[in-house]
Each structure stands twice: as structure tokens, then as C-alpha cells.
C-alpha positions as CSV (number, residue, x, y, z in Angstrom):
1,X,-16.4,8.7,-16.8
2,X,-14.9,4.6,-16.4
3,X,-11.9,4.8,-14.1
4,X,-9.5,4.7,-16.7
5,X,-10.7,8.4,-17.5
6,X,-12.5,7.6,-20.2
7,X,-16.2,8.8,-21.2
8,X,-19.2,7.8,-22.1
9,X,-22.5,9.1,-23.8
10,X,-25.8,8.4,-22.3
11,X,-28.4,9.8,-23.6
12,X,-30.8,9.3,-21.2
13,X,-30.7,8.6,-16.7
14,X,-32.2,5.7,-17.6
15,X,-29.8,4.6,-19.9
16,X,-26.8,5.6,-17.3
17,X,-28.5,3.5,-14.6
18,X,-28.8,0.1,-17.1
19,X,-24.9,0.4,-17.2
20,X,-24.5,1.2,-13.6
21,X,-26.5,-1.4,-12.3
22,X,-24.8,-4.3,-15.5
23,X,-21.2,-2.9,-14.2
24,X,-22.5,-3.4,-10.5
25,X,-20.9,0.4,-10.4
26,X,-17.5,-0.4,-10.3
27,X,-16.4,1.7,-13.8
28,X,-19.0,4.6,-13.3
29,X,-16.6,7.1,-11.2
30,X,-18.3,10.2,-12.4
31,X,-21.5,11.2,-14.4
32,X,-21.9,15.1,-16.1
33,X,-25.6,16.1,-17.0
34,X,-26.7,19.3,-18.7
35,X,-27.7,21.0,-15.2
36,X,-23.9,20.4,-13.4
37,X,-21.0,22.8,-14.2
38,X,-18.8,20.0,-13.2
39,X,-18.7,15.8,-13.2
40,X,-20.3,15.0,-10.0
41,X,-20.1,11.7,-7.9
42,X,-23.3,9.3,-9.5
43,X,-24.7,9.5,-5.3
44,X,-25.0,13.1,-5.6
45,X,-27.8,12.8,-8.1
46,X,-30.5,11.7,-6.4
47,X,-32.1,9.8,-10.0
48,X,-28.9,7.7,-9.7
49,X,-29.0,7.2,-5.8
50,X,-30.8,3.9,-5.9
51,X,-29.2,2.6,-8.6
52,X,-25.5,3.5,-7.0
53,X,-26.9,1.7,-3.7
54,X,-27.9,-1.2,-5.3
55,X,-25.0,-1.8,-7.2
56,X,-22.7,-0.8,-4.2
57,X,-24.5,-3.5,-1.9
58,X,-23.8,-6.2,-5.0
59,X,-20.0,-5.0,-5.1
60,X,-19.8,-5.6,-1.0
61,X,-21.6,-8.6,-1.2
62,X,-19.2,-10.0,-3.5
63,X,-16.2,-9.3,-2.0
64,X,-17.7,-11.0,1.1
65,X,-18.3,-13.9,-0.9
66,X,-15.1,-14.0,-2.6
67,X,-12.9,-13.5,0.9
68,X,-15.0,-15.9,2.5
69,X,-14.2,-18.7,-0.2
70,X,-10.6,-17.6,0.6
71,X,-10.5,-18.1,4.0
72,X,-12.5,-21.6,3.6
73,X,-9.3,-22.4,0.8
74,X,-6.5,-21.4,3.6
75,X,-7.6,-22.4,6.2
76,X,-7.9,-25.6,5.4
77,X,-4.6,-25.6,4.3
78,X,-3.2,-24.1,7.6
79,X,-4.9,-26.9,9.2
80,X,-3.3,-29.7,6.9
81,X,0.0,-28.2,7.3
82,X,-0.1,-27.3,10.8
83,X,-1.1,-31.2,11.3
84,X,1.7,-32.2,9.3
85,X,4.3,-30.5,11.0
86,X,3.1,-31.5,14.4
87,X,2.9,-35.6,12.9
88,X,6.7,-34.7,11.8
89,X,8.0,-33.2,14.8
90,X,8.8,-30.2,13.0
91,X,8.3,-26.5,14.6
92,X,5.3,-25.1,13.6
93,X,6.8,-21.0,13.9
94,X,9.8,-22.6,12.2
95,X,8.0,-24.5,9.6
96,X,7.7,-21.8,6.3
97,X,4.3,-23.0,4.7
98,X,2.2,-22.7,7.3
99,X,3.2,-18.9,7.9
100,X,2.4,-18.4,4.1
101,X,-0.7,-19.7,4.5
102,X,-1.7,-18.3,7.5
103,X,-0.7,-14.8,5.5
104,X,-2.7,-16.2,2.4
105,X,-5.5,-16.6,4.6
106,X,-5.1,-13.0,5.9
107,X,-4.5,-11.1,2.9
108,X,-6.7,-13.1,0.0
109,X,-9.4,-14.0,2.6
110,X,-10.0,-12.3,6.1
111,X,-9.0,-8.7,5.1
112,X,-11.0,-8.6,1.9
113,X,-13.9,-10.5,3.7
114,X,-13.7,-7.3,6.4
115,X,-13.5,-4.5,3.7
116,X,-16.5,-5.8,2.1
117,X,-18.2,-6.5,4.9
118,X,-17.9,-2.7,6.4
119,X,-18.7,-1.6,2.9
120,X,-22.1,-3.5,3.0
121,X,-23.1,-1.5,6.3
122,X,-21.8,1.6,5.4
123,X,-24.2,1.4,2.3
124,X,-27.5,0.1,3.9
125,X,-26.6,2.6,6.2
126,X,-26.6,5.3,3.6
127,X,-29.7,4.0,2.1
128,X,-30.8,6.5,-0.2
129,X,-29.1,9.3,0.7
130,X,-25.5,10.1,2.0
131,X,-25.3,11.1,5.9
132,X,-22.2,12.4,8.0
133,X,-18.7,12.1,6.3
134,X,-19.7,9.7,3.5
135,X,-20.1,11.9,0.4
136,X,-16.7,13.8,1.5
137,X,-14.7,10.3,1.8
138,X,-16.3,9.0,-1.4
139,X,-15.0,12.1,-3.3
140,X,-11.6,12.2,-1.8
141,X,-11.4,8.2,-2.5
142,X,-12.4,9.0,-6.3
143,X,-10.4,11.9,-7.1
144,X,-7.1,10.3,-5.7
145,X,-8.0,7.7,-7.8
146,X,-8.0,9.8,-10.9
147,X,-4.5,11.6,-9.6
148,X,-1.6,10.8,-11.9
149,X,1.9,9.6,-9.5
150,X,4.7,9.0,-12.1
151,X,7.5,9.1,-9.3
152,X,5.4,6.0,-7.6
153,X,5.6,4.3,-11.1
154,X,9.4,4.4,-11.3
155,X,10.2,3.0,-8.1
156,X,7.7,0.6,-8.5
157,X,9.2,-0.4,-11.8
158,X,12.6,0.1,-10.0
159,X,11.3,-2.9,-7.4
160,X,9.9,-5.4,-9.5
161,X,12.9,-4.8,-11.9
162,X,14.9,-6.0,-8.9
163,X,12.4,-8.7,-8.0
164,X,12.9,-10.6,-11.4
165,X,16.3,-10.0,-12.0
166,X,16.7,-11.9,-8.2
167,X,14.8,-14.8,-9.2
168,X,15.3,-15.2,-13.0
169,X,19.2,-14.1,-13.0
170,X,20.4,-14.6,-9.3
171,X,19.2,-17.4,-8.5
172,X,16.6,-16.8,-5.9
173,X,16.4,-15.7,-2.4
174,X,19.3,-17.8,-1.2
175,X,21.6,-16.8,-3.1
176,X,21.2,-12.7,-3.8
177,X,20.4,-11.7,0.2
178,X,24.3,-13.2,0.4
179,X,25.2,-10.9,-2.7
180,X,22.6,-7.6,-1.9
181,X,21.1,-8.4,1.9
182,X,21.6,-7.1,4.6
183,X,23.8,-9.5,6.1
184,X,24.0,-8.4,9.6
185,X,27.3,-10.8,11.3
186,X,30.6,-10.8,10.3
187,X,32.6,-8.7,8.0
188,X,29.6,-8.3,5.6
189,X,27.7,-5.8,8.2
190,X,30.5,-3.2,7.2
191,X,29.4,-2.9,3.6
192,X,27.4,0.2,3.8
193,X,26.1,0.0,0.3
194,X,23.9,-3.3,1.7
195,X,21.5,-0.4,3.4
196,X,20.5,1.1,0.0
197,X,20.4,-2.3,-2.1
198,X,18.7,-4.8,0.4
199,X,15.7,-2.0,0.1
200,X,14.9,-3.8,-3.5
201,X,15.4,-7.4,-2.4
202,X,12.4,-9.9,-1.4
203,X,11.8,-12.6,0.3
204,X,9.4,-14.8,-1.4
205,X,7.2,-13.2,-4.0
206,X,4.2,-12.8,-2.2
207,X,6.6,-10.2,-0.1
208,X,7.2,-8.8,-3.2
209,X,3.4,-8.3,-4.5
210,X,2.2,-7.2,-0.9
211,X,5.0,-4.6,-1.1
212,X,4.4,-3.3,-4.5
213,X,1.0,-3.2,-3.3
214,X,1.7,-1.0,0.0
215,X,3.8,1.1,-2.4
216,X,1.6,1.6,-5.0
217,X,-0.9,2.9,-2.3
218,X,1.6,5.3,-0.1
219,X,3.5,6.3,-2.7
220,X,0.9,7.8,-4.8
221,X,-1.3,8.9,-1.8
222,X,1.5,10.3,-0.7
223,X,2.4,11.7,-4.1
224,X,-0.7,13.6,-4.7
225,X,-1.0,14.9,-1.3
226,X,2.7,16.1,-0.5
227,X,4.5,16.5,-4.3
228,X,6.6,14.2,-5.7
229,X,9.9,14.8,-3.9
230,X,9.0,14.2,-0.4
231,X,8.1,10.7,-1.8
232,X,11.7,9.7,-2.8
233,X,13.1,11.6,0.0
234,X,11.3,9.9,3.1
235,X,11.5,6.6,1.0
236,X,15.4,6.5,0.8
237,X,15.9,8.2,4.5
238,X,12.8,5.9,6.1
239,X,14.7,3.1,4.1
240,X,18.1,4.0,5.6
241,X,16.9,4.9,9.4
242,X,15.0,1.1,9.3
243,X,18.0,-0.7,8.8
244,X,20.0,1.4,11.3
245,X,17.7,0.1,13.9
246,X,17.6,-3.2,12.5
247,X,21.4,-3.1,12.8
248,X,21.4,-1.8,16.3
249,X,18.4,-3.4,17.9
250,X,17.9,-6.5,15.8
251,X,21.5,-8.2,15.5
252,X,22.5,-11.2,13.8
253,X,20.6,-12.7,10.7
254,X,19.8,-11.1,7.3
255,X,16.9,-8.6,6.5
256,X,15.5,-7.3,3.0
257,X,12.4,-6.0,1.6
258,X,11.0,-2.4,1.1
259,X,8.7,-2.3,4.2
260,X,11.3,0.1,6.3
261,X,10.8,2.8,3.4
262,X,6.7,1.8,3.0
263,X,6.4,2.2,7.1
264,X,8.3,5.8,6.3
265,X,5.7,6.7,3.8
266,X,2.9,5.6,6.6
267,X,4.6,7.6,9.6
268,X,4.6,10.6,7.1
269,X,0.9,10.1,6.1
270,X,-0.7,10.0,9.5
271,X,1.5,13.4,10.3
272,X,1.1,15.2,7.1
273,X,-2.7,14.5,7.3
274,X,-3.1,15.2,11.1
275,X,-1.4,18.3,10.3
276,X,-3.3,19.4,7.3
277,X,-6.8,18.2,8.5
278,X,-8.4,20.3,6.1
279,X,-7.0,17.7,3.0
280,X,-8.4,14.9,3.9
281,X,-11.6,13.3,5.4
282,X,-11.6,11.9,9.2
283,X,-13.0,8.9,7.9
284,X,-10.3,8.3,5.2
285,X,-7.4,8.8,7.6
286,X,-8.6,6.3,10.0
287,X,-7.6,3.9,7.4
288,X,-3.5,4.5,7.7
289,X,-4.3,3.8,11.4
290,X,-6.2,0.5,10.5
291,X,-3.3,0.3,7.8
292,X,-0.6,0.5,11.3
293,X,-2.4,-1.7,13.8
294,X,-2.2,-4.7,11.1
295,X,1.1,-4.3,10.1
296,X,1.5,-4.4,13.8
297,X,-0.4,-7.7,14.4
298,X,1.5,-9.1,11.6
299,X,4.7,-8.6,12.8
300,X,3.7,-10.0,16.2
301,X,2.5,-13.1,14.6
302,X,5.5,-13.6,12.3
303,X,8.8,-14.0,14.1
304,X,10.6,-13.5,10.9
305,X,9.6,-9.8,10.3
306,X,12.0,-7.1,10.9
307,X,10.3,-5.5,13.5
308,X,13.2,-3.2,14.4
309,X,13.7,-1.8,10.9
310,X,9.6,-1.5,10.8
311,X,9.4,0.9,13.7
312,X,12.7,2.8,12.4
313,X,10.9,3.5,9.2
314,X,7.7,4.2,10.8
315,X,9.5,6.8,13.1
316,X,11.5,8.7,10.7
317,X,8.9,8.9,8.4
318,X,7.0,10.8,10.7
319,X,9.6,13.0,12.2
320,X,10.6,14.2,8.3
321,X,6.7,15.0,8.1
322,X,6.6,17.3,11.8
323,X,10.0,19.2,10.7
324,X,9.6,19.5,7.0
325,X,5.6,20.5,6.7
326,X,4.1,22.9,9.5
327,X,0.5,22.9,10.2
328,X,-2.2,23.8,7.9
329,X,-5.9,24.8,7.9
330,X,-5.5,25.4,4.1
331,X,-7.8,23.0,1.9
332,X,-4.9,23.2,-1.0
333,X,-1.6,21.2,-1.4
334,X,1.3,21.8,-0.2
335,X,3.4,23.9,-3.0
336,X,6.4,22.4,-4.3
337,X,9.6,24.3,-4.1
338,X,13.2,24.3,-6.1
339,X,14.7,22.9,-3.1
340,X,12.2,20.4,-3.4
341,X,12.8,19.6,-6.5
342,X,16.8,19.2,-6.5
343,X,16.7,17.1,-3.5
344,X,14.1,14.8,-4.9
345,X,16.0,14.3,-7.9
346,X,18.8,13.5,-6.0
347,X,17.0,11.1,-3.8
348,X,15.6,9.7,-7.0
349,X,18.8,9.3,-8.8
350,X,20.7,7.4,-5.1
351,X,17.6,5.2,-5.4
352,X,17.9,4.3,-9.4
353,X,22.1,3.7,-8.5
354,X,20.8,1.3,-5.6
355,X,18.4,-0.7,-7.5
356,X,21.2,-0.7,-10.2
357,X,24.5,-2.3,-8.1
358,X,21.9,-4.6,-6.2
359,X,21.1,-6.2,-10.0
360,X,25.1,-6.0,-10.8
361,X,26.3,-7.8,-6.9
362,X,23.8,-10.2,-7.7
363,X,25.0,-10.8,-11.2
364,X,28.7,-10.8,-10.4
């Protein structure tokens, strides 16, 4: 099985491992033979193990390679603009492009680089066979994977939706934070609506791609893990409690972007999966904490992130997770409830209406 679900006949190990090792392994998700009652991870054969290895070490090596020609790309221009802004006299903090590119050179170069590289020693590690929590990280990794998250979809579609209509229709960032933002002085900062609608606006469209990323993640992590309601739920109240703070403890300015309700969906992950241990590998949850210590860095490195509305987020999301789920040594899901369910919807529906007036303030 590819990891679009679908499958495919081999009639022989032999013939499985000529496609393993000519895809490198990155389609073959799971393998079914005569002797298994179920579809089994291609490591857990041990006729596939060296095939898998090989073709995992290939897949690490060429991330490496690939984040490494990033970070060569960037940082060179982080260097050219950082030396033209110090030959104009002109801020370098304040100076826009060279905090793209420093991001550019973190997200397209260093970050893959580091994923690929941990990849390449958790494999040689592994040689032939799987030791300690690798085989259990490996299947929770691939059957999330395979997990369906339709509420994740619609507010993803609700967020690009936005994203376009701001650029193609408003007129860019300029103008629609004035119309939708946040605006945080003057007479503006009364006009509660702004908390709900500056959710779906973005400030460059990198912002908008790393978000939908982030989203796409959380949300159907989340999703799978905790049912569909809790997703729109601690989205809209993470969303709402981030720009209190940002209100309160970040005065003056304008904010916008989805990350108070994505750092909401974080908190809630690191609580719902310390509290339900049993769901999900060690190994796998260490990643929302790498996942928190970089969004932390970032915001330390850019003054022009919302730190306030960040930690709000962060810290609602994982207060809705202590109250709302109590602890677990269960291996299954949470069950999903009526309540749930009429809740979510409503959270859904505020949501759909937000993402709706910010498109019609920034049209009129």
C-alpha cells in the first residue's frame, strides 16, 4: 500500500524490494503477504529489512543534501542583504528581507538539513533490525498518516480562502489588516469582531504557507487523536485567549495570522498526550516539544512576532486539554460525545461566519 491508500500486486519479495529500493521507500507504507492477518510495516519483515534500510538511508541522505543546498542559497542572501543594509544605513531588525531570508534559511534549509540528518542516524542505528521505541514510532507515524481529518480540511480551505481573497481582492497586506486586523490603538481596538477575523489574515505568504503547514499537522494530529470537535473548539477559544493577551500585554500595533489558535492546538497536544501516554510513543511526543522550543527561538529572533498572543494560545490550549480530558491508561481514543458534537458544530459554524465578514470588511 502507496500512501495515497492505494495497492499494489507483487508477486514475489523480490519483486516488492525492486520497487522499494526504485521508490527509495518513500510510497511503500505497508506490505500484506500470505503469512500476516494484517498489512504490516515493510521493517517488520525481516526479507524486506535491508531493503527498507537502504532506501531509508537514501531518503535521509537526500534531504541532507537538499537542506544543505538551501542553506548555501540563503545564506548567501542573508549575507548580501545584511551588507546592503548596513552600506545604506538602514536597520538590519528593521529591514524586512533579511528576516525573510534568515526564515527561508531556517525553514527550506537548516530544519530540513536537521530532520534528515537525525533520520540518517536513527537508521544506521537500526541497522537491520528495529531496537527500543523505533518500530512503535514508525507505526504510530504511518497510521496517522493514513487517518482521514475532514474538519482540518475545512479550516484549511477556510484559511487559504482568506489568504487569496486578501491578496487577489483586498489589495494586499496593507490594506485588509486596516479592514480585518487586529488594529490594537485607537477606536478600532473596540471592534470585537477583529478577534475572530484577524485569525484568517497573513502577513506575507510565506506566513501563510508555514501556517497552513502547522495546521495541517495539529489539526489532523489533533483530529485523529481527540475527535473532531475539540479541534474547532480549542482553535476558536486558543484563537480568542491569544489576542486577549496580545491586547493586554502587547499594546499598540496590529497583529494577524492563525498561530494564537495553532499554539492552542500545540498546548492541547503536549497535555492530551502526557495525559493519555498509552496513545502515543515517547519518541513521537518529543517532537511537539522540539515543535515549542523553535517556535520559541523564532519569536526571540523576530521582533515582529506576536509573542503575547503566542503564549496566550499556547496556554489555553493546554488548560482546555487538563479540564476537558482526564487521564488515561487506555490505549483507545477518546469517545466522542453529543455534547461534543453540538459544540463543535457551533465552534465550526463562528469560525466559517469569521472567515466569511473578514472576506466581506475587506471587500467593502
Amino acid at each position: 500500500m502507496d500512501r495515497k491508500g492505494r495497492r499494489h500486486p507483487c508477486d514475489s519479495f523480490e519483486e516488492l524490494e525492486a520497487e522499494i529500493v526504485k521508490d527509495a521507500g518513500a510510497q511503500v507504507d505497508l506490505v500484506w503477504t500470505p503469512a500476516s492477518d494484517y498489512l504490516l510495516l515493510p521493517e517488520e519483515l525481516s526479507e524486506l529489512r535491508p531493503a527498507m534500510t537502504h532506501a531509508r538511508i537514501r531518503w535521509a541522505e537526500w534531504d541532507m543534501d537538499e537542506g544543505r543546498r538551501q542553506m548555501i542559497l540563503f545564506g548567501l542572501v542573508f549575507a548580501a542583504l545584511v551588507a546592503y543594509s548596513v552600506y545604506s544605513g538602514k536597520e538590519i531588525i528593521a529591514f524586512g528581507p533579511v528576516g525573510l531570508a534568515l526564515l527561508l534559511f531556517l525553514i527550506l534549509g537548516a530544519i530540513p538539513w536537521y530532520q534528515g540528518h537525525k533520520r540518517l542516524e536513527r537508521v544506521k542505528k537500526w541497522g537491520v533490525d528495529l531496537q527500543g521505541d523505533a518500530l512503535p514510532e514508525l507505526r504510530f507515524e504511518t497510521w496517522l498518516m493514513h487517518q482521514k481529518a475532514p474538519l482540518t480540511r475545512i479550516l484549511l480551505v477556510l484559511v487559504v480562502i482568506v489568504g487569496l481573497f486578501q491578496w487577489l481582492v483586498a489589495g494586499g497586506v496593507r490594506e485588509s489588516v486596516g479592514d480585518a486586523g487586529l488594529v490594537k490603538s485607537g477606536g478600532l481596538s473596540r471592534e470585537w469582531w477583529r478577534m475572530l477575523t484577524a485569525t484568517f489574515l497573513h502577513g506575507h505568504w510565506i506566513h501563510l504557507l508555514m501556517n497552513a503547514a502547522a495546521l495541517h499537522y495539529l489539526g489532523k494530529r489533533m483530529e485523529v487523536l481527540a475527535r473532531w470537535p475539540h479541534v474547532a473548539m480549542v482553535f476558536l477559544i486558543a484563537s480568542w485567549v491569544g489576542w486577549e493577551a496580545s491586547l493586554r500585554f502587547s499594546p499598540g500595533g496590529e497583529s494577524i495570522g492563525a498561530s494564537g489558535g495553532l499554539l492552542g492546538m500545540l498546548g492541547f497536544l503536549l497535555v492530551f498526550e502526557w495525559l493519555h501516554r498509552e496513545l502515543v510513543p515517547e519518541s513521537a511526543r518529543r517532537r511537539l516539544l522540539a515543535g515549542l522550543i523553535m517556535t520559541g527561538v523564532i519569536g526571540v529572533v523576530f521582533p515582529m512576532i506576536d509573542n503575547a498572543a503566542h503564549l496566550g494560545g499556547l496556554v489555553a490550549g493546554m488548560i482546555y486539554a487538563f479540564i476537558v480530558f482526564p487521564q488515561s491508561d487506555s490505549a483507545h481514543r477518546p469517545r466522542e460525545f453529543r455534547a461534543d458534537r453540538v459544540v463543535g458544530v457551533a465552534s465550526l459554524a463562528v469560525l466559517v461566519l469569521s472567515a466569511a465578514w473578514a472576506c466581506l470588511k475587506m471587500a467593502g
